[in-house]
FITORNU-826742 format. One record per residue: z, y, x of N, C-alpha, C in turn; residue number from 0; residue in one letter. Coordinates in Angstrom, 1 decimal, padded with zeros to 4 digits, m for minus. Layout:
BEGIN
> nzz nyy nxx cazz cayy caxx czz cyy cxx n res
> Z Y X Z Y X Z Y X NUM A;
...
% end
This chain:
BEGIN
> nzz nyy nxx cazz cayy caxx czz cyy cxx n res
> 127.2 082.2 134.2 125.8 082.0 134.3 125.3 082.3 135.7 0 X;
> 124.7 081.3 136.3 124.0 081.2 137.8 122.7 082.3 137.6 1 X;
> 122.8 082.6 139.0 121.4 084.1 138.9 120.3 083.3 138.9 2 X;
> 120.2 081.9 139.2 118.9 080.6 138.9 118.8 080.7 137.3 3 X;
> 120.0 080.8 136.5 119.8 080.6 134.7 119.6 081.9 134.4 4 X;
> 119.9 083.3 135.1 119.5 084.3 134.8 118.0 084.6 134.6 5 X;
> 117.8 084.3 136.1 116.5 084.6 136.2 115.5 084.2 134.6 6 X;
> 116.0 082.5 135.0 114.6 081.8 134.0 115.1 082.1 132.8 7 X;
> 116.4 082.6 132.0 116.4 083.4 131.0 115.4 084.6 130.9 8 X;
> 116.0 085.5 132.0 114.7 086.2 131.9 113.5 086.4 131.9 9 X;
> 112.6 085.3 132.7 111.7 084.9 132.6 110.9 084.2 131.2 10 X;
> 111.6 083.7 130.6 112.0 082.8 129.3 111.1 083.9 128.1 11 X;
> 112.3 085.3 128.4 112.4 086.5 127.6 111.1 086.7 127.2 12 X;
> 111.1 087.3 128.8 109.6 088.2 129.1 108.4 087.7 128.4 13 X;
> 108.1 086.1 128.6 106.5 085.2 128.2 106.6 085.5 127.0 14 X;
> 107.7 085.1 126.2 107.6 085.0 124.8 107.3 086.1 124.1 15 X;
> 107.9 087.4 124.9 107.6 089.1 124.2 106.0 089.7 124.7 16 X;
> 105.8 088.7 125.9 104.2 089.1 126.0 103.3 088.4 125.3 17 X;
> 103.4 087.0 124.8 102.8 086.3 123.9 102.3 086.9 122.8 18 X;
> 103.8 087.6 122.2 103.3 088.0 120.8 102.8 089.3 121.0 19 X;
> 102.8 090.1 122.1 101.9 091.2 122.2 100.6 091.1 122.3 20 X;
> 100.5 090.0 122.9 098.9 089.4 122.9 098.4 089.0 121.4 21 X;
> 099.3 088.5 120.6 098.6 088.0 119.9 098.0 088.6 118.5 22 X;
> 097.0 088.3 118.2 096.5 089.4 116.8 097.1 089.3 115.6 23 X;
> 097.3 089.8 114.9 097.6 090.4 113.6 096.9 089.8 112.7 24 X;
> 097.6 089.8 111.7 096.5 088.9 110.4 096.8 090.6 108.9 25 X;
> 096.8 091.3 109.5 096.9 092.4 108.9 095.9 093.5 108.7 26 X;
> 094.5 093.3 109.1 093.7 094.2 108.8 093.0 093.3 107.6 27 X;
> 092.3 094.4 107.3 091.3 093.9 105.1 090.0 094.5 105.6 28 X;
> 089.3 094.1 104.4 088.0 095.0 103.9 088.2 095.2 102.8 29 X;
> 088.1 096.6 102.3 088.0 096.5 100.9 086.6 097.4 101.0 30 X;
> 085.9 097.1 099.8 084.9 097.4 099.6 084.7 097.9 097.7 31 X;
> 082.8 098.3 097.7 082.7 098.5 096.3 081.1 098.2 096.2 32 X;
> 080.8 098.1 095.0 079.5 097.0 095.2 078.4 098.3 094.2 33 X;
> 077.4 098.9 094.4 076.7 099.7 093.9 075.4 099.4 093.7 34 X;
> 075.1 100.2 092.4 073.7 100.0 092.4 072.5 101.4 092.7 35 X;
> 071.2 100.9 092.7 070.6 102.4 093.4 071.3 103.9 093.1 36 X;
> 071.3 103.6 091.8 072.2 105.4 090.8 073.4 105.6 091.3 37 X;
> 074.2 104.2 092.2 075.9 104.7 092.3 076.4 103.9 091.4 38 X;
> 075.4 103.4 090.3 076.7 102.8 089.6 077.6 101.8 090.0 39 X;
> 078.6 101.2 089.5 078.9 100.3 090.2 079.1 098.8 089.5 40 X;
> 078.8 097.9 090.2 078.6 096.3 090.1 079.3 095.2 089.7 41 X;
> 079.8 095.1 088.6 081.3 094.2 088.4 080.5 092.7 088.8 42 X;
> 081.4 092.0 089.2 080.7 090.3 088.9 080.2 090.0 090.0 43 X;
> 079.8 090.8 090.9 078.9 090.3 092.1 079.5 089.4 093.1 44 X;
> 079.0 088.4 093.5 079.6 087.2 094.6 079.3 087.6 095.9 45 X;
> 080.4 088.1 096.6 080.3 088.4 097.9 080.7 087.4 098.9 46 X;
> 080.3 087.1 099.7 080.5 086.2 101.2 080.8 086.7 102.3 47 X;
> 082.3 087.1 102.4 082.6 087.3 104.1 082.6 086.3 105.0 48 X;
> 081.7 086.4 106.4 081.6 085.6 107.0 082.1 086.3 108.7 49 X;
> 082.9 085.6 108.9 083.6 086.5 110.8 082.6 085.7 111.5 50 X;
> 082.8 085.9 113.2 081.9 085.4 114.1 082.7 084.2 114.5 51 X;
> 084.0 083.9 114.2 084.8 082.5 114.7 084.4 081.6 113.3 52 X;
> 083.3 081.6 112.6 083.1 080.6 111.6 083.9 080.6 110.2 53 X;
> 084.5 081.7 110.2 085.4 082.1 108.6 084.7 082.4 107.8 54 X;
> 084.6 081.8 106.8 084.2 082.2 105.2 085.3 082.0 104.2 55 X;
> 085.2 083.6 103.3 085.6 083.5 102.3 084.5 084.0 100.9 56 X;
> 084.4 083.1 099.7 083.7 084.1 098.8 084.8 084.1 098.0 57 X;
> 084.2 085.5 097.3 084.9 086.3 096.1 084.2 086.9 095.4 58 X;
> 084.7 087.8 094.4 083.7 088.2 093.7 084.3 089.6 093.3 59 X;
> 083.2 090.6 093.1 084.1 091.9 092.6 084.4 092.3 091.5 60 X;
> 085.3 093.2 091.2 086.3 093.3 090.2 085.3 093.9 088.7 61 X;
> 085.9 094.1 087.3 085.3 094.6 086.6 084.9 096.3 087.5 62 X;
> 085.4 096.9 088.2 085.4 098.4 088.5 084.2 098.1 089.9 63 X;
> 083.8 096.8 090.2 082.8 096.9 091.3 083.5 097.1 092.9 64 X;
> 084.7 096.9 092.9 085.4 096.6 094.0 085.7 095.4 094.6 65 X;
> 086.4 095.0 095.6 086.7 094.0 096.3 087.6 093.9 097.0 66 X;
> 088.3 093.3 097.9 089.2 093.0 098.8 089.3 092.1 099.5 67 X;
> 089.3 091.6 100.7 090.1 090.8 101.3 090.7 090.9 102.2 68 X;
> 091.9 090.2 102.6 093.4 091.2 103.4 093.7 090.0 104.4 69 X;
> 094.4 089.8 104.8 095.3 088.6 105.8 093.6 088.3 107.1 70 X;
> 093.6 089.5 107.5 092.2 088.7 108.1 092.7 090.0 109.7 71 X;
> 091.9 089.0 111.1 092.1 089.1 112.3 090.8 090.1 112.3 72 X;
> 091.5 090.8 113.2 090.6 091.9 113.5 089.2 091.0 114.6 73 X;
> 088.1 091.9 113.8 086.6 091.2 114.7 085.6 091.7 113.9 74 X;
> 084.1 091.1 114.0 083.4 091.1 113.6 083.3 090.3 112.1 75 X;
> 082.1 091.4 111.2 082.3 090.4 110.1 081.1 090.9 109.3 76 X;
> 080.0 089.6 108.8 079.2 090.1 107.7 080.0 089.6 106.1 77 X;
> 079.1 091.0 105.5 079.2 090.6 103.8 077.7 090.6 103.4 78 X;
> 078.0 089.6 102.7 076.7 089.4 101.7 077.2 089.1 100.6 79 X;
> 076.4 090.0 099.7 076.7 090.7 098.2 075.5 090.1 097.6 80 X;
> 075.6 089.5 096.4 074.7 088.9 095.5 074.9 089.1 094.0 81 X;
> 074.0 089.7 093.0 074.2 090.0 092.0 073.1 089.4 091.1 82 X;
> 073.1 088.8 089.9 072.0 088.9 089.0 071.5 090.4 088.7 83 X;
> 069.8 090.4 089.2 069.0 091.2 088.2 069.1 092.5 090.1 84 X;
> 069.3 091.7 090.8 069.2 093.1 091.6 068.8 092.1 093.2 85 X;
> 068.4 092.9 093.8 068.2 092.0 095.7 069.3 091.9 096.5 86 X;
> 069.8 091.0 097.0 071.0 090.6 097.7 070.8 092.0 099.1 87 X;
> 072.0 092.1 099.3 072.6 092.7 100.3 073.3 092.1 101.4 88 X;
> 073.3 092.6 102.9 074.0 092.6 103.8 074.2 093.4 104.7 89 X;
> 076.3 093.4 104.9 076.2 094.7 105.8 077.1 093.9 106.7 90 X;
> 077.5 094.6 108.3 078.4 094.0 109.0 079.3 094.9 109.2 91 X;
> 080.7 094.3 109.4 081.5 095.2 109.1 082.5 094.8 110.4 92 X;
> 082.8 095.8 111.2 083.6 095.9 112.4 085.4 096.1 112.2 93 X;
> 086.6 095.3 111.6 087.6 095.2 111.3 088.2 095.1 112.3 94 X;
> 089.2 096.4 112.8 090.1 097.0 114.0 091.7 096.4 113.4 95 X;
> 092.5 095.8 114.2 093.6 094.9 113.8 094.5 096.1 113.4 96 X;
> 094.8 095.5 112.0 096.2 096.3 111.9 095.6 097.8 110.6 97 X;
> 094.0 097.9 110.5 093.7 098.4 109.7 092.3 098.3 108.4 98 X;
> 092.5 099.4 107.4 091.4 098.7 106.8 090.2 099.0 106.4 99 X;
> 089.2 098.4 106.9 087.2 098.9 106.8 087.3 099.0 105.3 100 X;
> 086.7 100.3 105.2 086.0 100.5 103.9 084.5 100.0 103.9 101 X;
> 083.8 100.0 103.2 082.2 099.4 103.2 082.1 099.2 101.6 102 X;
> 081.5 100.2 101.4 080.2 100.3 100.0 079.2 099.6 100.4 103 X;
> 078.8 098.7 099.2 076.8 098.4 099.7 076.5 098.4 098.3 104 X;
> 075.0 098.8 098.6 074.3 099.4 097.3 073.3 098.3 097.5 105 X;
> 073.1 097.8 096.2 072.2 096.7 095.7 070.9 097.2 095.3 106 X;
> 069.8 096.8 096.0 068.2 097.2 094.9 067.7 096.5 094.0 107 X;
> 067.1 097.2 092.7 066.8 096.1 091.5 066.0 095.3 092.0 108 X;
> 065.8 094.2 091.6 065.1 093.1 091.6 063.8 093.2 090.8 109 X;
> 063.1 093.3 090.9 061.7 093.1 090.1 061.3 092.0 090.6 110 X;
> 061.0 091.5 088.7 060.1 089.7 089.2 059.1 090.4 087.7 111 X;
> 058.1 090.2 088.6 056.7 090.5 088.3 055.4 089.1 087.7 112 X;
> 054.9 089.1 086.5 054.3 088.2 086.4 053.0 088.4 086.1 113 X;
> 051.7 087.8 086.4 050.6 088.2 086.1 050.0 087.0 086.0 114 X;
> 049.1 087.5 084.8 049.0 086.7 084.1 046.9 086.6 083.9 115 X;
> 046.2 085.8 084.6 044.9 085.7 084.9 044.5 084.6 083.7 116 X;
> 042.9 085.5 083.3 042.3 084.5 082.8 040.6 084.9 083.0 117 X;
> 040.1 083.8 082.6 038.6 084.2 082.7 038.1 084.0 081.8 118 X;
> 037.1 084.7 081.3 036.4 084.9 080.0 034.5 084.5 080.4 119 X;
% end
């Protein structure tokens, strides 16, 4: 091997091992848990992750009022949490590559109020 094929082997080496050091991980989550004012917790509720590069996923949380979602690039990220019988939530959640944001959000009841006028 010529020190011309050495070289650009080496050079070859180097790009491709800095590439992948550069590049992010699809290894950090959120997991979460969906509450209501008392703590209790929220089965059923439809949550919407949304990152700042335009990703959306919805899901929904578990019978135990939990959640998950995994294979995601470290960044910024809102959730909005929606439940019957309570006021929608949102929180944002700051996801560091390679680990995983916890994030509770507590839902407030919903009051729908009716009144009911007459004149006599």
């Amino acid at each position: 091997m010529t020190l011309t094929s050495k070289t650009f082997a080496l050079g070859l080496f180097l790009s491709l091992g800095m590439t992948s050091a550069f590049a992010q991980s699809n290894h950090s989550s959120i997991h979460g848990t969906v509450l209501d004012p008392s703590g209790a917790l929220i089965p059923k509720a439809q949550v919407i992750v949304t990152g700042a590069d335009g990703f959306t996923r919805t899901l929904e949380s578990d019978d135990a009022g939990a959640f998950e979602l995994s294979n995601l690039t470290a960044g910024s990220y809102s959730v909005s949490i929606n439940a019957a019988g309570f006021t929608p939530a949102l929180a944002g959640v700051d996801v560091a590559e390679d680990k995983v944001a916890e994030e509770s959000v507590t839902l407030g009841i919903s009051v729908n109020q009716e009144i009911e006028v007459s004149a006599n």
